[in-house]
N, C-alpha and C positions, 0 to 999 in steps of 0.2 A: 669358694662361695658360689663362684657359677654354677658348678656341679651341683649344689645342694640345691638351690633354687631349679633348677633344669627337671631333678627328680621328684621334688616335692611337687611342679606343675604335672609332671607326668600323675602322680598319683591322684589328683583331684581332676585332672581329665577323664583317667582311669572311672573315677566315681559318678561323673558328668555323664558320661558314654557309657554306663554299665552295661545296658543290652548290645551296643554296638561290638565291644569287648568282646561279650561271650559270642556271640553269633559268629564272631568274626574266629576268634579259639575255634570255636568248634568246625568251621568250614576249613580252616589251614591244617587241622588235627586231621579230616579228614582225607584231603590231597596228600599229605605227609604220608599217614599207613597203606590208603588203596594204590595212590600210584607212584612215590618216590622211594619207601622201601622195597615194596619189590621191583621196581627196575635199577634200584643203585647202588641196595646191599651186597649182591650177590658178586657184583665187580668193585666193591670196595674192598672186600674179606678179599678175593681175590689176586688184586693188586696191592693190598699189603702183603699176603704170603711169596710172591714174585718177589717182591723187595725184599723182606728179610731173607731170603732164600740166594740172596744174588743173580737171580734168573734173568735179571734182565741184562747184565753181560752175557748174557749165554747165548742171548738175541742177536745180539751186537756182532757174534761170530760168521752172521750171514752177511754182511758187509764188508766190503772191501777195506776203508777206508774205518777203521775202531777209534774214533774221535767223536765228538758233543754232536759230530751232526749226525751218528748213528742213533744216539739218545731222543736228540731233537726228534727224528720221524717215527722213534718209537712213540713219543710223546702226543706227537699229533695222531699217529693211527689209533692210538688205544682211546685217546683222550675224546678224538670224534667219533668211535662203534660204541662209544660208553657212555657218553653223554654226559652233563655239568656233572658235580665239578671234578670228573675222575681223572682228566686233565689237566691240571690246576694242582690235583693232589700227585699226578706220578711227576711233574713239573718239582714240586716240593720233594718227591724223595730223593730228583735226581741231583737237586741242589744241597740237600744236606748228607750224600754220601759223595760228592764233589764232582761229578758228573758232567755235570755242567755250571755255570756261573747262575748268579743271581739277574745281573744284567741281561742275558740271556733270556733265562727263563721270565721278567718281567717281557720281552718283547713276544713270549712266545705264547704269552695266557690267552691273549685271542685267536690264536691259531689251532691251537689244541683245547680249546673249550667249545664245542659245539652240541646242540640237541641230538640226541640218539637218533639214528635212522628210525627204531622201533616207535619212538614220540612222532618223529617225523610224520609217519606214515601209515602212523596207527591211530596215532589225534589229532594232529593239524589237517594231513590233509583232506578227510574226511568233510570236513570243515569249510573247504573250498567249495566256490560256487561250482554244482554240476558242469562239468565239461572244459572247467575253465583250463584249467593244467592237466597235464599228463602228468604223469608220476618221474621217467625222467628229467622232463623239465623244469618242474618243481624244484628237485635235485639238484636243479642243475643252478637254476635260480636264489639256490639258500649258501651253495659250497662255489661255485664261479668268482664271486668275490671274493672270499677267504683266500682262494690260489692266485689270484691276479696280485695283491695286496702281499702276499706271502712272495712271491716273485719279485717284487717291488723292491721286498726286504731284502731279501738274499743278494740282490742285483747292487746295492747300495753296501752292503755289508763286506768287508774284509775279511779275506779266510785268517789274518792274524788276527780279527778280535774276535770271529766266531769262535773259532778254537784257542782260544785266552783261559787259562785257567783248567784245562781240561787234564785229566789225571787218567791215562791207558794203560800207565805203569804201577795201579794202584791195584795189592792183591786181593781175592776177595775168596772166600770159600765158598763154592759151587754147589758142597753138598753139607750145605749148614741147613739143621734142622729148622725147623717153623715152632716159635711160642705161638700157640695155639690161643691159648689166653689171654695173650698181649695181641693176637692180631684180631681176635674177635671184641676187643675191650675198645681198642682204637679204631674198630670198624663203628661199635653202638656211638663214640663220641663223636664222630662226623656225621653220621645220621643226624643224632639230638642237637647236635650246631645247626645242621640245615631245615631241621622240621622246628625250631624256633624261629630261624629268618621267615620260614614261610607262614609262622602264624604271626607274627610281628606285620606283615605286608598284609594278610590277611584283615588285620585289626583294622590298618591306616586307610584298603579300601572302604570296610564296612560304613568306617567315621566318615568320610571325602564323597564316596558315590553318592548318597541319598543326597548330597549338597549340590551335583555335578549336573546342570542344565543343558547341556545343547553338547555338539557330539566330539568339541574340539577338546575337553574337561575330559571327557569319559574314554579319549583315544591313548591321553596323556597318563589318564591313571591306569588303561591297559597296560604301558609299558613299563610299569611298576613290578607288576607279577604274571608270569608267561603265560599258566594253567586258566586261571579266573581271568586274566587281560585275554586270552582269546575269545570265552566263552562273552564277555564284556563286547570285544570287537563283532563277531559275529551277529551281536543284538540289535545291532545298531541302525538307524534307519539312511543306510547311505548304498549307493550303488555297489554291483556287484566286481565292477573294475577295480575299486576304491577298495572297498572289504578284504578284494583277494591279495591287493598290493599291500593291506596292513597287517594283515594273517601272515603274509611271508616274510615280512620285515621284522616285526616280532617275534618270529620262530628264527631269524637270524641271530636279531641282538639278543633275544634270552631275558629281558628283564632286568631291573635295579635290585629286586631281589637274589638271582642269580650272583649277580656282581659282590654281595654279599656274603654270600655261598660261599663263592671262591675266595673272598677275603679272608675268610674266615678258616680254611684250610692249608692259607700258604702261613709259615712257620718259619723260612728263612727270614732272614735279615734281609734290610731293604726291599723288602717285596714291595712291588707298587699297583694299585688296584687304578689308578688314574688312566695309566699306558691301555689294558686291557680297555675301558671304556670310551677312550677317544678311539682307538681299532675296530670297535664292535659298531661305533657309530657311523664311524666310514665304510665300513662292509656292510651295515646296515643299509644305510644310504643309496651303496648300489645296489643291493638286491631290491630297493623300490621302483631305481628307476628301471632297471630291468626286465624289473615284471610289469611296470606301466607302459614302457614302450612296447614288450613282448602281447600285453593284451590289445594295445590300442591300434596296430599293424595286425593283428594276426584273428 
């Protein structure tokens, strides 16, 4: 009965909001094809043909120790040169060919989910007030958290429950061919998951912004969606210390849409999207203060 009433509301908002609807389709349709297909397809096709192929034991060969925590730093390297949610999704294959555990891989989604360098440093930082960061700093300001935090982890964690569940003795064929058509079929269906959440987010700003008076409303619904909430924060009529501190903090946490994303690609059992978003908020958090004390000293 909830459900039914839930969707019936949606539909007469839908009706309510018709301009805001399409405007709002149409600007998420556009971020979708100009800049998340070509930066996300190409490492999704990718990294599914790695998977089917078993390649990524093959990785594994350059470590010493061939347990969950060779998978783990594959996870994070690919996950963070790849940007959302290709982390999240090699996290998911490593869980459903037993790799590693679920448990695990839930602690691991904010560690291996990060903005591409290429986004980094192709559209955010641009974005930044002249002069204000240097590009290692910047760098160092987005990823400094994530290791500190990730350190934390490790430092706290027990090599018996890290490697709980971990299968080294499982065979795998090395030179198993690629369905080609299955990898490109499962490539289109995570695309069209993700370029849905982003017109979904797109709609909720178009509806919320024109209502959003003063700059505490319009900071909050930046961190809704990362692409439009930068272009949102950068508008904004606030200092340039402030601007730079919330540019970098949002190119941390990635967005509620993001978080979505990733939801929406993990496939294991028990996956948990909550863990991922209390993580992103605490790395968030210090990359603010970071770059506030880093601006207000320097």
């Amino acid at each position: 009965m909830k459900r039914s009433v839930f969707l019936t509301t949606l539909i007469f908002l839908t009706l309510i909001f018709h301009n805001e609807v399409m405007s709002g389709t149409r600007s998420g349709l556009i971020v979708w094809y100009r800049m998340l297909i070509p930066a996300l397809l190409p490492f999704i096709i990718i990294t599914n043909a790695l998977f089917e192929t078993s390649s990524y034991k093959n990785l594994t060969c350059y470590f010493s120790n061939k347990s969950e925590r060779a998978y783990i730093l594959i996870a994070i390297i690919f996950g963070n040169l790849c940007g959302y949610p290709i982390g999240a999704k090699i996290l998911n294959d490593f869980v459903s060919s037993q790799n590693i555990n679920s448990n695990t891989a839930n602690k691991l989604l904010s560690f291996s989910s990060q903005a591409s360098p290429m986004f980094l440093l192709g559209f955010v930082y641009p974005m930044l007030p002249k002069k204000s960061l240097s590009i290692p700093v910047f760098l160092l300001l987005i990823y400094l958290p994530h290791i500190f935090l990730f350190y934390i982890y490790n430092f706290n964690q027990s090599n018996s429950d890290l490697n709980q569940n971990s299968n080294p003795e499982i065979n795998y064929e090395s030179d198993k061919h690629i369905n080609i058509s299955g990898t490109f079929i499962q490539a289109v269906n995570i695309m069209v998951v993700i370029g849905i959440y982003v017109i979904i987010f797109s709609i909720v700003l178009n509806i919320l912004l024109p209502k959003s008076n003063n700059n505490l409303s319009k900071c909050l619904l930046a961190f809704m969606e990362i692409t439009n909430g930068m272009n949102l924060i950068n508008n904004l009529n606030i200092s340039n210390t402030l601007r730079c501190c919330l540019l970098t903090t949002l190119s941390s946490f990635g967005g509620l849409c993001t978080a979505f994303q990733i939801k929406g690609v993990l496939l294991y059992e028990a996956s948990s999207i909550k863990k991922y978003l209390m993580d992103k908020i605490i790395i968030s958090s210090g990359t603010f203060i970071l770059t506030f004390f880093y601006l207000k000293f320097n």
